[in-house]
Backbone bond lengths (Angstrom), bond angles and torsions (degrees), N, CA, C in turn:
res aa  C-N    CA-C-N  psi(-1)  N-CA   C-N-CA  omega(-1)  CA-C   N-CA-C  phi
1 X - - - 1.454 - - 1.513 109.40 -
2 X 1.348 124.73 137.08 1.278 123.80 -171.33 1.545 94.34 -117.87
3 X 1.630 94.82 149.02 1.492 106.40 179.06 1.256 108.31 -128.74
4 X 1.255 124.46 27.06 1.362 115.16 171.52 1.444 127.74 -121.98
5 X 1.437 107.56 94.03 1.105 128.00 177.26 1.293 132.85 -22.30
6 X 1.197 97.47 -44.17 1.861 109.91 175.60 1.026 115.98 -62.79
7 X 1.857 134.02 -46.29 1.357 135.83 153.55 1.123 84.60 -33.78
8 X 1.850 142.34 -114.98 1.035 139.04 -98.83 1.848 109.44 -61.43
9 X 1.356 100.41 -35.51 1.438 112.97 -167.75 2.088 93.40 -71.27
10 X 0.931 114.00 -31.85 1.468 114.13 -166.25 1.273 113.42 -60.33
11 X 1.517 119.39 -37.27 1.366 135.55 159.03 1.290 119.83 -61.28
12 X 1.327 127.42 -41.36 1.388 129.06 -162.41 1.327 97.13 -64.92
13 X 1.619 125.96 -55.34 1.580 146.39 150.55 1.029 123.08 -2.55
14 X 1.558 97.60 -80.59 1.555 108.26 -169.87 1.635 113.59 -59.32
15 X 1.689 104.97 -54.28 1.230 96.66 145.95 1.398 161.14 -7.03
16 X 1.231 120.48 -63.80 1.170 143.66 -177.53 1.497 103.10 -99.25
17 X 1.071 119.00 -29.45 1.793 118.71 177.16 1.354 114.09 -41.82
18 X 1.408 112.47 -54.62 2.150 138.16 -176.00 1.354 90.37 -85.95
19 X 1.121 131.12 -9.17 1.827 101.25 179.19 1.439 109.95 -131.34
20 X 1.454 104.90 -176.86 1.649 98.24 -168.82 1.996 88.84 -116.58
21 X 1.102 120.04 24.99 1.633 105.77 -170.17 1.763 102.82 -54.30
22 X 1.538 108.30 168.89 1.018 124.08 -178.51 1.670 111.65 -86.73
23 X 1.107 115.17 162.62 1.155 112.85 158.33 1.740 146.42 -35.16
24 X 1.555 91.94 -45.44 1.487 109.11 155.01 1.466 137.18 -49.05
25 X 2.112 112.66 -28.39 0.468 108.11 167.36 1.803 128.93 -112.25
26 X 1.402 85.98 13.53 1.610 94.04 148.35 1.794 108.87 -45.05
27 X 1.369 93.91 -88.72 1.413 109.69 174.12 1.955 104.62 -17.35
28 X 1.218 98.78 -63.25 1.866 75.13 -171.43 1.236 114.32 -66.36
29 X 1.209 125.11 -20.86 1.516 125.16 -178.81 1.436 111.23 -71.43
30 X 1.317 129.80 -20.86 1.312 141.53 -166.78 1.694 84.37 -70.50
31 X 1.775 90.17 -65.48 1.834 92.16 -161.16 1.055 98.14 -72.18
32 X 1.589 160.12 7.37 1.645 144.58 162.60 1.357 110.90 -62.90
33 X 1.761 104.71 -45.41 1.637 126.19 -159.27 1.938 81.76 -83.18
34 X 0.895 127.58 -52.25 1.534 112.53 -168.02 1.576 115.77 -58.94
35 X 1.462 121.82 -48.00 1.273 150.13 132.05 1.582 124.41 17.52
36 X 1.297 86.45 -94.54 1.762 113.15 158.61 1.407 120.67 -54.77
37 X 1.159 99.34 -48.54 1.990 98.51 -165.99 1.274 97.95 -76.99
38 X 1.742 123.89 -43.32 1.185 130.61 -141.33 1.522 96.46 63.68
39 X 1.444 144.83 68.14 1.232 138.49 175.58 1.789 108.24 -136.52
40 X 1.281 137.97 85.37 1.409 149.30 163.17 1.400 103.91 -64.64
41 X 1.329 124.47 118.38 1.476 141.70 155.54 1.538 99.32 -38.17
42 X 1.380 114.26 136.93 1.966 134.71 172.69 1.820 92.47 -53.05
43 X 1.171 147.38 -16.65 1.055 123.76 -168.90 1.148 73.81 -110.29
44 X 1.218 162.80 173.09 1.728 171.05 -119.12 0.914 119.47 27.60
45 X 1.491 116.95 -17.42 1.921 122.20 -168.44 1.420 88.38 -91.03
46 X 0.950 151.32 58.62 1.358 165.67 140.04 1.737 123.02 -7.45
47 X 1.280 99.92 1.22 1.682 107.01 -166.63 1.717 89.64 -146.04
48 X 1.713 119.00 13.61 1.089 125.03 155.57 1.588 119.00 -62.22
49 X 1.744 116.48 115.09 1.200 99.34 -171.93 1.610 125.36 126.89
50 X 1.771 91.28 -67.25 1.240 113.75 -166.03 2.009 101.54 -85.39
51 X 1.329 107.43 171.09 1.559 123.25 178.95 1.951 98.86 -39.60
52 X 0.994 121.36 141.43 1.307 122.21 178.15 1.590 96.52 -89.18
53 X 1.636 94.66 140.53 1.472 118.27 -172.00 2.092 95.90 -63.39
54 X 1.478 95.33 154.40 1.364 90.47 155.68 1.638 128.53 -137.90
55 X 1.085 130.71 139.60 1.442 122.11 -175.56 1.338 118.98 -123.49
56 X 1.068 126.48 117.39 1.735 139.60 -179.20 1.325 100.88 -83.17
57 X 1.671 101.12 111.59 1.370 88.44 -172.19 2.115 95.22 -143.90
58 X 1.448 100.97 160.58 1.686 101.57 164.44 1.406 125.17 -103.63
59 X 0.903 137.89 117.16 1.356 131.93 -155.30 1.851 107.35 -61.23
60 X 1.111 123.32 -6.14 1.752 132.02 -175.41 1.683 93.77 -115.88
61 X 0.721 145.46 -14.62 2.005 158.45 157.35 1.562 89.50 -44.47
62 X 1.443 102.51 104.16 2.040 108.37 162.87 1.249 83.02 -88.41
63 X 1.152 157.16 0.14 1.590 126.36 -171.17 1.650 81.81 -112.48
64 X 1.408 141.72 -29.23 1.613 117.62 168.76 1.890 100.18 -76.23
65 X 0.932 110.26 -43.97 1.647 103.68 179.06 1.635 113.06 -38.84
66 X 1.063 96.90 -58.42 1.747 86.38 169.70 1.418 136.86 -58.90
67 X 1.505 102.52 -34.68 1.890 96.61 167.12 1.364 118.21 -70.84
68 X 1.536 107.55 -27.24 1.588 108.95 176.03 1.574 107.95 -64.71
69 X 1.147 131.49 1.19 1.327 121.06 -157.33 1.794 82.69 -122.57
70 X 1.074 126.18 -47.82 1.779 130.17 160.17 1.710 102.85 -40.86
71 X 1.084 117.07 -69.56 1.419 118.89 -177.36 1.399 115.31 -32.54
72 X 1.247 104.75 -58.50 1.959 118.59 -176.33 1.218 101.85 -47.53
73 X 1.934 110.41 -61.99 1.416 119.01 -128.71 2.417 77.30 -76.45
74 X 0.946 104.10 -27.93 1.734 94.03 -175.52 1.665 95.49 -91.81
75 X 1.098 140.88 16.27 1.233 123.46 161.13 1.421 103.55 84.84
76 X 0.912 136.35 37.12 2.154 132.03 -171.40 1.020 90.72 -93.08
77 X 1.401 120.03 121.79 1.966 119.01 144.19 1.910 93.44 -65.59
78 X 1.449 99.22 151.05 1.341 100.85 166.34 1.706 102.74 -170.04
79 X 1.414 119.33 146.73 1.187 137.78 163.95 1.413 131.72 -40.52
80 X 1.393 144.71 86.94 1.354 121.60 -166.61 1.557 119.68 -82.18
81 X 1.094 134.46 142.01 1.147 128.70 -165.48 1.545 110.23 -112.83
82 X 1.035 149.60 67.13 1.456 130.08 -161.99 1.010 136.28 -53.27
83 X 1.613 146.25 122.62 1.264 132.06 178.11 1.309 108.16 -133.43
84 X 1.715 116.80 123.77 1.034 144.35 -168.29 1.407 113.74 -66.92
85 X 1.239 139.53 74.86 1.220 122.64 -177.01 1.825 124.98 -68.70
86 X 0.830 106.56 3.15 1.569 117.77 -162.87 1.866 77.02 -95.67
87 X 1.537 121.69 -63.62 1.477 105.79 -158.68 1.942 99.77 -91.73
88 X 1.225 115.07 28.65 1.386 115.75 161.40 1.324 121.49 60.80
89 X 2.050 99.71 39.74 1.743 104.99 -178.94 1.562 95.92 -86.04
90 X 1.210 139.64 -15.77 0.894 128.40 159.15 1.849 144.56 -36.72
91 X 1.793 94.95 -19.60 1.233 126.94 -171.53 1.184 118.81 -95.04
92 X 1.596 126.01 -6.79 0.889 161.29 -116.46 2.018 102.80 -115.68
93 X 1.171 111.02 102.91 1.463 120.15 -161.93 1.778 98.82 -43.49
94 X 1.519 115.05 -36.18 1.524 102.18 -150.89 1.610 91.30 -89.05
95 X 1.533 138.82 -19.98 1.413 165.51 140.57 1.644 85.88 -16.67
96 X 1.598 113.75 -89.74 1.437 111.14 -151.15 1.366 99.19 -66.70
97 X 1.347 131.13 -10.19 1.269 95.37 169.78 1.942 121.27 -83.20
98 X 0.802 96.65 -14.07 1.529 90.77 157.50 1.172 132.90 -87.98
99 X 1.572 120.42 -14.39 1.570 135.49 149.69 1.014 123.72 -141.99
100 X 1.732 120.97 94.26 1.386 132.64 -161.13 2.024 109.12 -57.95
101 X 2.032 99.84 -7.38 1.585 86.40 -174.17 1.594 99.21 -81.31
102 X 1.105 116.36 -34.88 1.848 134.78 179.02 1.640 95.14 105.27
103 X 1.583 127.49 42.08 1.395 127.92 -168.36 1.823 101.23 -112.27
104 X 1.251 103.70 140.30 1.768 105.20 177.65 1.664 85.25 -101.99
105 X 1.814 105.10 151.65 1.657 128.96 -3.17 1.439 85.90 -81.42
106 X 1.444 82.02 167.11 1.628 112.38 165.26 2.319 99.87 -142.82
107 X 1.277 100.80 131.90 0.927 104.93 -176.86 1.350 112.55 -122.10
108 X 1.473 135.91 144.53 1.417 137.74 -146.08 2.091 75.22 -148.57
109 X 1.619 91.20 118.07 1.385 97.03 144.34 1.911 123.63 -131.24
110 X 1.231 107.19 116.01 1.805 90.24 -144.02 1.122 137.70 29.49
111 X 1.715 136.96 -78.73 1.291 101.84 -167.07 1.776 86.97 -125.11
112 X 1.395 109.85 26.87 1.862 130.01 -172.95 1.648 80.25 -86.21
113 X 1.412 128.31 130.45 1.596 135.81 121.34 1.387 120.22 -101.99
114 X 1.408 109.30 124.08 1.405 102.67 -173.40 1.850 93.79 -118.12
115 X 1.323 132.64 160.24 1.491 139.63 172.65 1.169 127.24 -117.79
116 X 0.835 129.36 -18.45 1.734 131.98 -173.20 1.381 98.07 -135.84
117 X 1.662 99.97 149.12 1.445 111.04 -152.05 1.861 99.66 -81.76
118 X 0.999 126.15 -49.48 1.720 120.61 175.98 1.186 101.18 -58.82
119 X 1.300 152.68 -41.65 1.483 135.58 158.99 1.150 103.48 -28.79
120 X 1.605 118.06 -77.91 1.777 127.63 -170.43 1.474 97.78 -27.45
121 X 1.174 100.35 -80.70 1.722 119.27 -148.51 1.610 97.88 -47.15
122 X 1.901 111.90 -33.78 1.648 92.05 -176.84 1.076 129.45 -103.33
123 X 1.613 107.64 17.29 1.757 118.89 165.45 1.311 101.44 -95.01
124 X 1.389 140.09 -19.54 1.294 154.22 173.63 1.593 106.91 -57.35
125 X 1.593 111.18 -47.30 1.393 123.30 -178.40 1.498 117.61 -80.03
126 X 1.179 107.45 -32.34 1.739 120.19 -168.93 1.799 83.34 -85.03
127 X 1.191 127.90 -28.65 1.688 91.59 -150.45 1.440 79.44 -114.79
128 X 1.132 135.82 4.80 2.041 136.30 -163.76 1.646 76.32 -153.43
129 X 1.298 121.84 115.61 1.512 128.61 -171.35 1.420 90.61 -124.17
130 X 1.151 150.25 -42.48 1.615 144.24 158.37 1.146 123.78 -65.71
131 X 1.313 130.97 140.45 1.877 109.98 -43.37 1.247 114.23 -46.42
132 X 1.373 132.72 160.72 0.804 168.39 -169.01 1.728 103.96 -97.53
133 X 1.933 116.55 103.99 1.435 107.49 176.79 1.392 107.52 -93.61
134 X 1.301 133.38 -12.98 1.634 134.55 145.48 1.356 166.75 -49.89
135 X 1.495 100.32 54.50 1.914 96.27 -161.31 1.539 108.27 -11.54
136 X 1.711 118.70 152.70 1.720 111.68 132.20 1.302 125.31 -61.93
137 X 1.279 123.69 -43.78 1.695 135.11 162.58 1.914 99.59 -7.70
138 X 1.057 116.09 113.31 1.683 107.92 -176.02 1.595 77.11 -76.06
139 X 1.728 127.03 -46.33 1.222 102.88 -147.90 1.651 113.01 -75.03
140 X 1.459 121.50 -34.13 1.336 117.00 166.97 1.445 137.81 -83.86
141 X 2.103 88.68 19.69 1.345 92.46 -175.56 1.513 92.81 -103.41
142 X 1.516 101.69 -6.89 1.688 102.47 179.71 1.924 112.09 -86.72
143 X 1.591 98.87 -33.45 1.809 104.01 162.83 1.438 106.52 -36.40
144 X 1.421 106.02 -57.22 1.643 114.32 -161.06 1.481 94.48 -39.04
145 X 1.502 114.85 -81.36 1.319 125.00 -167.45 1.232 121.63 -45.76
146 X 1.338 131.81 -32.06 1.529 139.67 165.40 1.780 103.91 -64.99
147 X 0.878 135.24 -49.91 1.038 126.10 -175.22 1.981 114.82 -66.69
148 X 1.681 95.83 -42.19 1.014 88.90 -172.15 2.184 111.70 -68.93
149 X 1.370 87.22 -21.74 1.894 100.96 -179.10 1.331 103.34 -44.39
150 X 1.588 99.72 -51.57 1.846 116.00 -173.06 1.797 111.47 -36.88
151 X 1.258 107.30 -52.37 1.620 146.43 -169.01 1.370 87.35 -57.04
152 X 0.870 106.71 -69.19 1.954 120.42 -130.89 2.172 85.00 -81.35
153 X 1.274 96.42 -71.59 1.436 94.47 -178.83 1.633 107.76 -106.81
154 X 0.635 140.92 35.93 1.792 133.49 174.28 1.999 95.12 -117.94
155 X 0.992 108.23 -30.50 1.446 97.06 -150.79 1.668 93.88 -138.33
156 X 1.409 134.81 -74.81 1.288 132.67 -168.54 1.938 121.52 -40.52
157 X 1.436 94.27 -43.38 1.317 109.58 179.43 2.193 111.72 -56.57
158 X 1.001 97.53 -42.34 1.591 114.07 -174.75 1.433 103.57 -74.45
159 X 1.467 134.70 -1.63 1.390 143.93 139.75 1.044 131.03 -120.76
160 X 0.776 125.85 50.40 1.366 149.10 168.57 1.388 110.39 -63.46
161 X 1.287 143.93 136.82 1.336 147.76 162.54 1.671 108.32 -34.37
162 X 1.349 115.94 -62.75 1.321 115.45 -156.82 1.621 104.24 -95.34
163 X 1.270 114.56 4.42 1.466 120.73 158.29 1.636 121.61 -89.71
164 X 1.250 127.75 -33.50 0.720 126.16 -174.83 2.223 108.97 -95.41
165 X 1.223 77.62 -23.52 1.963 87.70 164.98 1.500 97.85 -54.89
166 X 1.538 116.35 -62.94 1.512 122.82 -140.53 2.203 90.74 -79.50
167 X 1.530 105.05 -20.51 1.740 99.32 -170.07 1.685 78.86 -65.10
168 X 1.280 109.88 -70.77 1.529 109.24 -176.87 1.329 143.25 7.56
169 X 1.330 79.30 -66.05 1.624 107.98 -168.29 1.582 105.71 -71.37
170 X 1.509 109.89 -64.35 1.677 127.51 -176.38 1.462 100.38 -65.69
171 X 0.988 132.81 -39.97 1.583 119.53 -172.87 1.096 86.94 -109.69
172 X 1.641 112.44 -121.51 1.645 127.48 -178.35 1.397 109.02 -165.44
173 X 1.993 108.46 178.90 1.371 101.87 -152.74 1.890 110.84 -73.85
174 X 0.900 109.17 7.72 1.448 109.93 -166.43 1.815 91.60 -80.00
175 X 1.486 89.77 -59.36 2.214 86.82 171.33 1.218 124.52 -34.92
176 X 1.313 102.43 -65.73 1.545 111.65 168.42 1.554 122.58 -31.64
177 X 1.221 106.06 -40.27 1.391 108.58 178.39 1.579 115.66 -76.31
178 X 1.767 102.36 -52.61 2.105 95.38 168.62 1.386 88.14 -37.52
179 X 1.538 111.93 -98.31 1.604 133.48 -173.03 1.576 102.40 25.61
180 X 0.923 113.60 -74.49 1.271 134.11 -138.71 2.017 103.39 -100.01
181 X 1.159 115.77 -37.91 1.288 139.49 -174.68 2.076 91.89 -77.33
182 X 0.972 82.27 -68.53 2.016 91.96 179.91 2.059 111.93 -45.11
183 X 1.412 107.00 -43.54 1.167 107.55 164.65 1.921 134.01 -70.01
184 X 1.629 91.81 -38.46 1.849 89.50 160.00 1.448 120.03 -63.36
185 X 1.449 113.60 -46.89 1.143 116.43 -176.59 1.422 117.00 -58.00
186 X 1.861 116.07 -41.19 1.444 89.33 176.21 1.418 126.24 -73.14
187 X 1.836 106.47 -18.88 1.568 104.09 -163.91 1.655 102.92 -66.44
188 X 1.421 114.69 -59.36 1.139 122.19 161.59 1.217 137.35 -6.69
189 X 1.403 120.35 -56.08 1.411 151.36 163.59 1.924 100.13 -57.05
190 X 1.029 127.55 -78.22 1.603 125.61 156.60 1.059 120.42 -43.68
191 X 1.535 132.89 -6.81 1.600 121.71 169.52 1.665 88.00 -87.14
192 X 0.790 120.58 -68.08 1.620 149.06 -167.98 1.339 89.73 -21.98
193 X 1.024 116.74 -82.32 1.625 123.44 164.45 1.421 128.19 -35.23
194 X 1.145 116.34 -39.34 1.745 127.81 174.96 1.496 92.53 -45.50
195 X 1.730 88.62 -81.05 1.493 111.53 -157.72 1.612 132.07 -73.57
196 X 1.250 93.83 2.66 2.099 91.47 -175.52 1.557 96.60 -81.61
197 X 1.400 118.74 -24.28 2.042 101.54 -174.83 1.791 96.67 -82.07
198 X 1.503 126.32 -11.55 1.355 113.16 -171.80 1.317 109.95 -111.05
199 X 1.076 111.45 -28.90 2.057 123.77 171.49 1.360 102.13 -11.62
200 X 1.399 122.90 121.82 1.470 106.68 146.47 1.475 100.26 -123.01
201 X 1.110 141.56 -149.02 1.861 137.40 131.59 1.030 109.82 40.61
202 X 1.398 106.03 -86.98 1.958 142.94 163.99 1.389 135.45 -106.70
203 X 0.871 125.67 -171.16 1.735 126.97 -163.53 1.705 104.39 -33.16
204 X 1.373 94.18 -81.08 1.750 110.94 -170.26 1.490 128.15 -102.57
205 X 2.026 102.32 24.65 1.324 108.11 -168.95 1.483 113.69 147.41
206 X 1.190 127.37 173.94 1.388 127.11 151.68 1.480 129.14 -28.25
207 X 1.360 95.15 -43.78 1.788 87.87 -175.31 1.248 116.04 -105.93
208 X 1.367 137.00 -178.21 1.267 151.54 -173.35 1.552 109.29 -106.48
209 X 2.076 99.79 112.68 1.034 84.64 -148.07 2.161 74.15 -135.98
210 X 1.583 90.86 178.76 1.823 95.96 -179.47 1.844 126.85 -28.14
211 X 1.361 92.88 -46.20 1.465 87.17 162.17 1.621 112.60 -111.31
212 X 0.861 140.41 79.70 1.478 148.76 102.37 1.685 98.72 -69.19
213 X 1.480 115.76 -73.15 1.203 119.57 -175.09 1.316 116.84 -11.23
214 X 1.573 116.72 -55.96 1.501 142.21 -177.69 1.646 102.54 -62.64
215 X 0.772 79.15 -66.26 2.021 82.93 -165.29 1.009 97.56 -65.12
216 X 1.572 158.38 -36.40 1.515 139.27 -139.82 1.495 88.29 -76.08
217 X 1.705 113.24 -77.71 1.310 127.48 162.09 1.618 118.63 -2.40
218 X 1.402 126.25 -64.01 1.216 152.28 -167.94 1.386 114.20 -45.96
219 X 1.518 102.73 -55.25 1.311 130.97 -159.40 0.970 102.33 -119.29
220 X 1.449 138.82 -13.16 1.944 128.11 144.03 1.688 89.39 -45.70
221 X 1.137 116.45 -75.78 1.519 108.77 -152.46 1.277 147.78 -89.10
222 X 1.714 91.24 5.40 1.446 115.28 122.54 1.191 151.75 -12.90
223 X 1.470 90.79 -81.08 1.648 106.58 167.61 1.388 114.96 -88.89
224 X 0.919 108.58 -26.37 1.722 101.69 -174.16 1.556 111.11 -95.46
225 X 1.712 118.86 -17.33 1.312 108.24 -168.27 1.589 95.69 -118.49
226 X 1.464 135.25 -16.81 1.030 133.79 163.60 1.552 129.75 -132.16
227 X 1.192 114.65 36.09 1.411 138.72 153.19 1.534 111.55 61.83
228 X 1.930 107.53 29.53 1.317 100.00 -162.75 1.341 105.45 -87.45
229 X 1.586 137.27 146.52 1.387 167.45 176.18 1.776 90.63 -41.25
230 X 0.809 148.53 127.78 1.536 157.18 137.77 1.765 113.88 -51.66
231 X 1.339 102.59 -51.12 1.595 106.81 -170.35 1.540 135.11 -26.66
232 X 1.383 108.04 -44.12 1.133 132.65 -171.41 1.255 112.77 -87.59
233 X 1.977 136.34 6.85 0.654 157.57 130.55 1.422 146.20 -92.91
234 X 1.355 129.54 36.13 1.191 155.31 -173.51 1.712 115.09 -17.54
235 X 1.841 100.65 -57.93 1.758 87.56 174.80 1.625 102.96 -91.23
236 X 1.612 141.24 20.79 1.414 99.11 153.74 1.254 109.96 -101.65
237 X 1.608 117.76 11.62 1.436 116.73 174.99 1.240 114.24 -72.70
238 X 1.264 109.75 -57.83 1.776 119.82 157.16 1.220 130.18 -34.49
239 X 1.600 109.85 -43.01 1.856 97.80 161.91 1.306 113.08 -71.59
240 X 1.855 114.82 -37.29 1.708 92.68 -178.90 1.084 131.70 -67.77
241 X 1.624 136.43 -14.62 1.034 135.90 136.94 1.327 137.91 -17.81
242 X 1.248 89.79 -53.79 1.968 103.09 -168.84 1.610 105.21 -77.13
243 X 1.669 114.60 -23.05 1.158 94.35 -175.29 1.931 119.29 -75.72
244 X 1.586 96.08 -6.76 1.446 108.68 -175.03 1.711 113.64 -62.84
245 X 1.416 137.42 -18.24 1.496 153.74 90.18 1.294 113.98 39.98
246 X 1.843 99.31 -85.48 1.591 120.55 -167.42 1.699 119.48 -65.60
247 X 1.227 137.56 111.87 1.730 107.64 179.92 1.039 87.31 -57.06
248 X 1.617 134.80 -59.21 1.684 123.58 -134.33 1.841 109.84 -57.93
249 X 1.335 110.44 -27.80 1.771 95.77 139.05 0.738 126.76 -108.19
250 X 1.244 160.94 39.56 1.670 139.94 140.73 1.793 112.34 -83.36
251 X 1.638 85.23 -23.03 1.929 95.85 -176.68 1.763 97.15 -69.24
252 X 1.546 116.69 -32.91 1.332 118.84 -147.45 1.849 94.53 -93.74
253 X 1.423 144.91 -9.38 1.100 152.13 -179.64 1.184 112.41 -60.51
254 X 1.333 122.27 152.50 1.950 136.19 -179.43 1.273 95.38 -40.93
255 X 1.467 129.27 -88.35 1.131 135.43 -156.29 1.495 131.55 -40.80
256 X 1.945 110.97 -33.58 1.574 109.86 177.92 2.079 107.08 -105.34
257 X 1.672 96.34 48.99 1.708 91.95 -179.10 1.319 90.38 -104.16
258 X 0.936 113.77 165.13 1.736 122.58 -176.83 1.858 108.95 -77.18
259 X 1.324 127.66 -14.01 0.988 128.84 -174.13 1.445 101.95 -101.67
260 X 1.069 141.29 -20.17 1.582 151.49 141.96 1.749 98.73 -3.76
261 X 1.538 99.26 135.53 1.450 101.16 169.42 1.684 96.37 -82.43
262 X 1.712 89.89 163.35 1.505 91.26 179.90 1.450 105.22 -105.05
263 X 1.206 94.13 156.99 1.767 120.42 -160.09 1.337 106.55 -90.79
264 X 1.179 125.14 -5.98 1.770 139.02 173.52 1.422 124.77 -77.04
């Protein structure tokens, strides 16, 4: 994280000195340089100061993977909390009382508990507004939300830990695998479609916007946790790519959380 302001402004300058861009694209240059560097100006760090945020999170959780990737992209210091879902700290009496479902993330901002991850991410945005995870575009501010719907209930829910335990258990692991395989494929198939007339960079354009959030997550664990084929989806291959670019996700992925098994 860089705190020195004077870089940031030195670019904006030099920049803009040789060209005639508009104002607007101040604004994108702001979010490229924030983007890239991972670097938020000392007046944006907004939780500078104050009680450090905290987030209960599992390091294999796409629905905590995504706030961790909100957290970065606005600059939050925050606390990680680990919760083991495999040994059932989640279940954990002093746990539900901060989330009576026993579901990660759970985010604590002093005396704020928030539970579900699109809650997080949009009190995160309303009260830390730089960057900005909301086009003005009503219409690609309405993509956002369709895509992210896809995520949230089209597809995340149908792998779920304790769904795919319970296919397990009652049938066997071969179900589990359609189960679970039959649900990427259709959401997938409906992103695919959403997003190839709006694709630019990323999801809905140049910038990094509510659903990237959705998909990066999505489609890490995808491929890496259920071995699904990319091909047949061309623009979310192209956004997952691009996010490889950003630290504020590659820092925010399963593998570099501190509760991560180690690879040694």
């Amino acid at each position: 994280m860089y705190d020195n302001f004077g870089y940031f402004s030195s670019v904006v300058v030099s920049e803009f000195a040789t060209s005639s861009s508009s104002s607007s694209s101040l604004s994108t240059l702001y979010r490229r340089i924030c983007l890239e560097q991972q670097f938020l100006p000392t007046r944006f760090q907004a939780n500078s100061g104050a009680e450090k945020l905290k987030l209960y999170s599992y390091w294999r959780s796409s629905c905590a993977h995504r706030v961790r990737i909100a957290l970065a992209l606005k600059g939050l210091d925050y606390e990680y909390i680990p919760m083991n879902l495999l040994k059932g700290d989640h279940f954990d009496p002093d746990f539900k009382k901060i989330n009576p479902m026993g579901t990660v993330p759970a985010l604590v901002d002093g005396d704020v508990v928030i539970n579900d991850s699109f809650a997080i991410i949009m009190y995160l945005d309303e009260k830390y507004p730089e960057p900005p995870l909301l086009p003005r575009d009503l219409h690609k501010r309405a993509v956002n939300y369709q895509a992210m719907s896809i995520v949230l209930s089209g597809i995340q829910p149908h792998q779920n830990l304790a769904v795919i335990r319970l296919i397990e258990e009652k049938i066997n692991a071969e179900e589990k695998t359609v189960w679970v395989n039959n649900a990427i494929t259709k959401g997938f198939t409906a992103l695919e479609k959403l997003l190839v007339s709006c694709a630019g960079k990323h999801a809905t354009g140049d910038e990094i916007y509510l659903a990237d959030l959705f998909l990066a997550p999505q489609i890490h664990g995808a491929i890496n946790r259920f071995q699904i084929n990319m091909e047949p989806y061309p623009t979310l291959a192209k956004c997952y790519e691009s996010y490889n670019d950003l630290p504020a996700f590659q820092n925010a992925v399963p593998e570099k959380q501190p509760d991560a098994p180690s690879t040694n």
